[in-house]
Structures are given as structure tokens and as C-alpha cells.
C-alpha positions as CSV (number, residue, x, y, z in Angstrom):
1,X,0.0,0.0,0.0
2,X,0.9,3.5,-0.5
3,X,1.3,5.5,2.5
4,X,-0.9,9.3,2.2
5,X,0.8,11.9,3.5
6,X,0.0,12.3,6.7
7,X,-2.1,15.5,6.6
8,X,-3.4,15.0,3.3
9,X,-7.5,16.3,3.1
10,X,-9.6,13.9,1.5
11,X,-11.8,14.8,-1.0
12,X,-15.8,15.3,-0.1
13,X,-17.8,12.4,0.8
14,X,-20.8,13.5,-0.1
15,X,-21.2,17.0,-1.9
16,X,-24.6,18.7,-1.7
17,X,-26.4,18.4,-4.9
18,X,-26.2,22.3,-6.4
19,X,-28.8,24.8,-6.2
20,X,-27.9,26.1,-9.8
21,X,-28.2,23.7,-12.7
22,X,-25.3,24.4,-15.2
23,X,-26.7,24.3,-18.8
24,X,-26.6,21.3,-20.9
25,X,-23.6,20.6,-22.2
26,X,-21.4,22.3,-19.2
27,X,-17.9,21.3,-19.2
28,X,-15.8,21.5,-15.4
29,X,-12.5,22.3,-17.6
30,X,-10.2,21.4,-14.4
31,X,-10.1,17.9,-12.5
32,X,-8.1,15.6,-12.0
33,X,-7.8,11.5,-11.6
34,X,-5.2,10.1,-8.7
35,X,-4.3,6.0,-9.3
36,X,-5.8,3.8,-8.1
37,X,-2.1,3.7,-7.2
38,X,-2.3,0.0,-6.8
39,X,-3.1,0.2,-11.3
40,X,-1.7,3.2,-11.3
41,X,1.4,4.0,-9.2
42,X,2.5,7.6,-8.3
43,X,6.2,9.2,-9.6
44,X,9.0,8.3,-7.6
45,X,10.0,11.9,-7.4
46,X,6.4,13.4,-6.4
47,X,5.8,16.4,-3.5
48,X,3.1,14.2,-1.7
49,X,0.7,11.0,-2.1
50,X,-3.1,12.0,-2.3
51,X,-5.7,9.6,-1.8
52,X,-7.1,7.4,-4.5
53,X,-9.6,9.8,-6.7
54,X,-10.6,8.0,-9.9
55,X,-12.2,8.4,-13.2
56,X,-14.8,6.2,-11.9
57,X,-15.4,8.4,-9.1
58,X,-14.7,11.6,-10.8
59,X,-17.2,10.9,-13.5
60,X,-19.5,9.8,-11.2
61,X,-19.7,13.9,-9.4
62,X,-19.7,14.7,-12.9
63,X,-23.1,13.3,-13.3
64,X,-24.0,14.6,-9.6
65,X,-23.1,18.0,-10.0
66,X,-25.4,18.1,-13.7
67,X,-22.3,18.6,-15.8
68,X,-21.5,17.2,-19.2
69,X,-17.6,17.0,-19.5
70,X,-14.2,17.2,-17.8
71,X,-11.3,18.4,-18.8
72,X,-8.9,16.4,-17.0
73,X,-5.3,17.8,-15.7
74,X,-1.7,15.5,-15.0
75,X,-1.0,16.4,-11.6
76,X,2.2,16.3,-10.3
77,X,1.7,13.5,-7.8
78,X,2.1,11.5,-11.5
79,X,5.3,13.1,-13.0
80,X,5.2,12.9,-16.7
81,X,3.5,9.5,-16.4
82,X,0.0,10.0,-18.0
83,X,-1.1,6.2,-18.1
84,X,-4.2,7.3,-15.9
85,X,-5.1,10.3,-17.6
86,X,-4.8,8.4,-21.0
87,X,-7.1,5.9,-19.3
88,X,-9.6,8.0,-18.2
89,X,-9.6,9.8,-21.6
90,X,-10.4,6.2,-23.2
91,X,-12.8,5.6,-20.6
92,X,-15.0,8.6,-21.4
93,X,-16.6,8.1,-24.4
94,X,-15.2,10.7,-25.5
95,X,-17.3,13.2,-22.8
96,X,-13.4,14.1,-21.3
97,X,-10.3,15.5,-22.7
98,X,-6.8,15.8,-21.4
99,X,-3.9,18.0,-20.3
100,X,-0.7,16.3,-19.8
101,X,2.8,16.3,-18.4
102,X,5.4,15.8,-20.9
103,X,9.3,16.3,-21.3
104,X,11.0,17.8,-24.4
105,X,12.7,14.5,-25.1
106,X,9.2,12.7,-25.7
107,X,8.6,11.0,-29.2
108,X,6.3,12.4,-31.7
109,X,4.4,8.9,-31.8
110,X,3.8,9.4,-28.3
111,X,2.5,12.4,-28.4
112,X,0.3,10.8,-31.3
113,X,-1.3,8.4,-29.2
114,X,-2.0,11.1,-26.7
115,X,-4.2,13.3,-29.0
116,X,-5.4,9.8,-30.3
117,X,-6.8,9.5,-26.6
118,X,-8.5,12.9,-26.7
119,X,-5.1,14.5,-25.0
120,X,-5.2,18.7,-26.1
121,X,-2.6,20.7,-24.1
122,X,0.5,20.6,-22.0
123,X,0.8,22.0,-18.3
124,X,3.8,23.7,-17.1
125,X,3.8,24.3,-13.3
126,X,5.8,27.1,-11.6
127,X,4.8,26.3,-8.2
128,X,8.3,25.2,-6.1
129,X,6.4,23.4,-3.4
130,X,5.3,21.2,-6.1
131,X,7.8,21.1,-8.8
132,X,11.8,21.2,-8.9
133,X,12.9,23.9,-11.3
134,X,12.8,23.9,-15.3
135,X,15.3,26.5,-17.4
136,X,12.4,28.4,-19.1
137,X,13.9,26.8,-22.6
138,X,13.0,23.7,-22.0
139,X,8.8,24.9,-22.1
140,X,9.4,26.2,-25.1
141,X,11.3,23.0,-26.3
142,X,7.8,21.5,-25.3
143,X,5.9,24.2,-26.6
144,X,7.3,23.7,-30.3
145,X,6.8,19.5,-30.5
146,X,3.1,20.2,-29.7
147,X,2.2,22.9,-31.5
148,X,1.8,20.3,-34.8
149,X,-0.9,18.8,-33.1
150,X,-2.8,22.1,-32.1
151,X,-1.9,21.7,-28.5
152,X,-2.2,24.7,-26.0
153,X,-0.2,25.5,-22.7
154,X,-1.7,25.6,-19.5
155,X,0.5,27.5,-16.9
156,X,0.3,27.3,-13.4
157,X,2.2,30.4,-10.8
158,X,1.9,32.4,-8.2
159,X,0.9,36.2,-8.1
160,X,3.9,37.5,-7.5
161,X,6.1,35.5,-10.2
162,X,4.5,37.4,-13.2
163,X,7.0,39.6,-14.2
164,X,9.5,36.3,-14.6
165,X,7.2,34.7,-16.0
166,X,5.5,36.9,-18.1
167,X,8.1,36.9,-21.4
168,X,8.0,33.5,-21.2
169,X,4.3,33.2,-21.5
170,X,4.4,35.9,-24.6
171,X,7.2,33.8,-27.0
172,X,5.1,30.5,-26.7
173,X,3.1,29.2,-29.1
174,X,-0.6,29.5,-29.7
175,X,-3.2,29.9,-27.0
176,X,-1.8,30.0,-23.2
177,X,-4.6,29.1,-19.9
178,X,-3.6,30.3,-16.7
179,X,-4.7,28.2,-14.0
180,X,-6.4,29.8,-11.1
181,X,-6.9,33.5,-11.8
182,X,-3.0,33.4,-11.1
183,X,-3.6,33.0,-7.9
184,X,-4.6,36.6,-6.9
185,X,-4.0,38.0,-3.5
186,X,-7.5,38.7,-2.3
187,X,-6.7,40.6,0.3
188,X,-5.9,43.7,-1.9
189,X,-8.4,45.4,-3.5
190,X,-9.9,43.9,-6.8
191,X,-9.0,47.4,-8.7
192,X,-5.6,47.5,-7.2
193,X,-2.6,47.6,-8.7
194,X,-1.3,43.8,-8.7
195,X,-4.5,42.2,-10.2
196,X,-4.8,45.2,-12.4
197,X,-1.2,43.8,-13.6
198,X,-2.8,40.9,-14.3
199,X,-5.6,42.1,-15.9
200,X,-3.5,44.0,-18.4
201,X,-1.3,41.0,-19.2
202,X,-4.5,39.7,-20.3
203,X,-5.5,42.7,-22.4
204,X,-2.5,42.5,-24.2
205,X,-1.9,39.0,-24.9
206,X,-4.8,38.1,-27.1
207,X,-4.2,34.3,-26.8
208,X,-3.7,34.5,-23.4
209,X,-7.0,32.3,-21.2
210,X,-7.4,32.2,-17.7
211,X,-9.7,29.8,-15.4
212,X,-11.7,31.0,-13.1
213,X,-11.5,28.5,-10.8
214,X,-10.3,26.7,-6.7
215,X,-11.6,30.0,-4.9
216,X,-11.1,27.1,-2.0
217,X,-7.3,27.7,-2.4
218,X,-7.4,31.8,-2.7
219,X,-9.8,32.6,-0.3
220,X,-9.3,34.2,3.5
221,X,-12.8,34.3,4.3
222,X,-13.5,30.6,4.2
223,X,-17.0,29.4,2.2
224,X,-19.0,30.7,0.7
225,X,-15.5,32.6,-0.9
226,X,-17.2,36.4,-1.0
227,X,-13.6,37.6,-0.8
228,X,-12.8,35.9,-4.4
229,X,-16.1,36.4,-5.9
230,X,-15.1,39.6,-7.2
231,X,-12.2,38.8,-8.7
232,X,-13.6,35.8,-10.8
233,X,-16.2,38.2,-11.8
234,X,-14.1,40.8,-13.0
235,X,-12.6,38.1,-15.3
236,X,-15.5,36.8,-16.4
237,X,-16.8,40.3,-17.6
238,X,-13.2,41.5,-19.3
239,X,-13.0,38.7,-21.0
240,X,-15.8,36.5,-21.5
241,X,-14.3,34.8,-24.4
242,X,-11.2,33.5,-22.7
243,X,-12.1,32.4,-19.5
244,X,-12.7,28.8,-18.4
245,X,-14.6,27.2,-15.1
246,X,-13.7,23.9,-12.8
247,X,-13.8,22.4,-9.7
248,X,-10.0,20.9,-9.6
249,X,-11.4,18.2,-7.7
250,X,-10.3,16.4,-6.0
251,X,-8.9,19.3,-4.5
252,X,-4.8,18.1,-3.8
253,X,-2.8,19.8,-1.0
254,X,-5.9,21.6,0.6
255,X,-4.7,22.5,4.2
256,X,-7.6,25.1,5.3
257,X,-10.3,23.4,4.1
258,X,-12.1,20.5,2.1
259,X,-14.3,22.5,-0.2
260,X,-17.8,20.8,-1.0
261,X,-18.3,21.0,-5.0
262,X,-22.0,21.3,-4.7
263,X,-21.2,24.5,-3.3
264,X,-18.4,25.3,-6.2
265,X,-20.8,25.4,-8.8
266,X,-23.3,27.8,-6.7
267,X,-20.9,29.8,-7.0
268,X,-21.2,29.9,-11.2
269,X,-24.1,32.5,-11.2
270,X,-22.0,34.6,-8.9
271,X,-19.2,35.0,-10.8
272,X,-21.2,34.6,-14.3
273,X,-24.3,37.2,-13.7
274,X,-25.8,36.6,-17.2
275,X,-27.7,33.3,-18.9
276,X,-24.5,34.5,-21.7
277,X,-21.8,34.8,-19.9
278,X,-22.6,31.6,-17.9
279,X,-22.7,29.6,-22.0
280,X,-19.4,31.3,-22.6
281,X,-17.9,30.2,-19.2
282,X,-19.3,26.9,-19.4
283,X,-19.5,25.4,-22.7
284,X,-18.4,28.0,-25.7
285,X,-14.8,28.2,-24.2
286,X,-13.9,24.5,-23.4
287,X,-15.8,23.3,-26.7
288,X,-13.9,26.0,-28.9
289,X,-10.9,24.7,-27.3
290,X,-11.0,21.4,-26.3
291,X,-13.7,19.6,-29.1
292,X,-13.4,22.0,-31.8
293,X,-14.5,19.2,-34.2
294,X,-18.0,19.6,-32.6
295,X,-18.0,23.2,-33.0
296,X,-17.5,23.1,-36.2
């Protein structure tokens, strides 16, 4: 067996069943699958073990929470092994796509096989607590093998690493998300000037996405996340045509709080005032990006 780290928060056993019912067709555009370990065993070289979360049981909230699709994200408890990803991609019936882990060494009939399995992006995390360091040319080593296939970049940072990140961001390839609002500090004002330096990245990087998504990880206040509302909102109304929703269940490396995901997607008419702005958020974004073949 493996052993969880000790102070690991398990996901919810039984989220409340939402007051708001997303639209037909809603996609939660950030989740992930853990294992089993026992099929699926977790890198060698990863920051912490999680508890089993699998596609069974992530599909399964899916239903429960009266969405239609996941987009499913590598974590970095699985290094740059996607065998459970890929599996859960297969598994889906096509109702889930996929954001991997790779290395700039990987072969292009790999990477095949990948987008075979429904496979659309690559993630490149910033975050030190979870990832060793990477020279910024190796991304873009990454960033030109997938760009064939149509592939965006996901990117994943703190606030306050911007500025370094920021060129780095503008060379790559083809649309960019950024996971998490960039993790905003919500204790400053929502017109102040660091997420104003975010917004204004934004503006002027018209490829540039963001998700508006884990209020559970930004928040001070604690539920029902009023501190964070206004910052997802403020996304949501700049940029209606880039931004992206999920649940990033099941929630790794929460240490406040396990957040219930009935009460995530409450929070969709909150940050998404408008029956059209909820349709962008929810299923004109993630199907433009992630099953363009249908929107066509």
C-alpha cells in the first residue's frame, strides 16, 4: 500500500447536490484523476501522495453536479506518467479530454497516441512546493513539439512570479490558460494595482486564457469565498471569451479546508451574472478549445 501523507485532506464524501443547474452541455474544464495507485502507481519523485480519486469516481460527481464534460489535468503527484489520464480519456466516451505532463525529449508517436486518446494541451507548473525547477527553454522545447498537433499550454504560478514569467508566457506558441486566476492576492483590492497587472497582461496577450476556478485555495474568508467572488467576476466580464470554469477536484494539497463542489458550482451564477456569460464560461470556451470538431 501506498502511505498518504499524513495531513493529506480527502476529497468530499458527499457533496450537496447544487442549487444552480449548469446548462446542458457544461464542461468542469479542471479535474483531476489520482491511481488507483495499486493500477496506477505515483512518480517516484512526487511532493506528496493523495488519496485514490478515480475516473470512476470523478465521472461519477460529474453526473451529480449536472455537468457534461471534464477536462482532466496531470497532476504532479504522477510526474510525466499520463497512463491514468490516457485511461480515463479512453474511458470517457469521448465526454473528457486531457492535459498532460510531458518532457521535451518525448517521441512524436507518443504524443500521437496522446491526441489519439483525446489528450489537447500541456501544463507547465511554476509552483516550487510542487515542482523542482525547469530552465524556461525547456517549455518552449515543449511548446514547439506540440504545437503540430494544435496543442495549447496551461500554466500554473503564483501572483507574485508574473514579471518572470510573463516573457516566457508571450514567445510560446498559440493559446496559453492560466490556471487559477493566477492565484490573486485577495486581500488587496480587486481594482488595485497587482491584479490590475494581471488584468492587463490579459489585455495585451490576445491568446492568453485564464480559469476562473479553486476560490477554495485563494480565499481568507473561508466558504461561501465572497472575498474571491469579485475577482472571478471581474474576469468573467473582461474577457468572457477566454475564461474557463472547474472544480479541480479532488482538491490536492488543501490545508484550510475541504471544499464541498456542490457549493463550487453555486458559485457559477455569482461570478457569471448573465444566462451568456454563464454559456461562454461553461460550454463556448472549453468546446472551442477542447472539441473543436463539434463546433464546427
Amino acid at each position: 500500500m501506498t502511505a498518504v501523507t499524513p495531513d493529506y485532506l480527502p476529497f468530499h464524501p458527499d457533496p450537496k447536490t447544487p442549487g444552480f443547474r449548469p446548462p446542458a452541455g457544461a464542461v468542469d474544464a479542471h479535474c483531476h484523476v489520482f491511481g488507483p495507485a495499486a493500477e496506477f502507481p505515483f512518480a517516484p519523485e512526487r511532493k506528496y501522495t493523495p488519496v485514490d480519486a478515480s475516473k470512476d469516481q470523478l465521472f461519477a460527481l460529474r453526473d451529480h453536479l449536472g455537468l457534461s464534460r471534464n477536462v482532466i489535468v496531470q497532476a504532479t503527484c504522477h510526474g510525466r506518467d499520463n497512463s491514468a489520464l490516457i485511461d480515463a480519456l479512453r474511458a470517457s466516451d469521448g465526454r473528457a479530454r486531457g492535459v498532460a505532463v510531458v518532457g521535451p525529449d518525448i517521441g512524436d508517436d507518443e504524443l500521437d497516441e496522446m491526441h489519439a486518446a483525446g489528450v489537447r494541451g500541456v501544463r507547465f507548473n511554476f509552483l516550487k512546493r510542487l515542482v523542482d525547477d525547469t530552465p524556461h527553454e525547456v517549455f518552449e522545447r515543449i511548446a514547439a513539439r506540440v504545437a503540430r498537433l494544435g496543442w495549447h499550454i496551461v500554466v500554473y504560478f503564483e501572483a507574485e512570479e508574473l514579471e518572470t514569467i510573463a516573457p516566457l508566457i508571450a514567445r510560446l506558441p498559440g493559446i496559453v490558460v492560466v490556471d487559477h486566476m493566477g492565484r490573486p492576492d485577495v486581500s488587496q483590492p480587486v481594482d488595485g494595482p497587482e491584479f490590475a497587472r494581471f488584468r492587463d497582461f490579459m489585455a495585451a496577450q490576445p491568446d492568453l486564457w485564464v480559469k476562473v476556478s479553486c476560490p477554495e485555495r485563494l480565499t481568507l474568508a473561508g466558504p461561501p469565498y465572497d472575498d474571491v467572488v469579485p475577482f472571478a467576476r471581474r474576469l468573467v466580464q473582461d474577457f468572457p471569451d477566454r475564461v474557463l470554469w472547474g472544480t479541480d477536484w479532488p482538491h490536492p494539497n488543501m490545508k484550510s479546508h475541504m471544499p464541498d463542489d456542490g457549493l463550487l458550482v453555486d458559485q457559477i451564477p455569482r461570478i457569471a451574472p448573465t444566462e451568456e456569460l454563464r454559456r461562454k464560461l461553461l460550454i463556448d470556451n472549453p468546446m472551442r478549445l477542447y472539441w473543436p470538431e463539434e463546433v464546427a
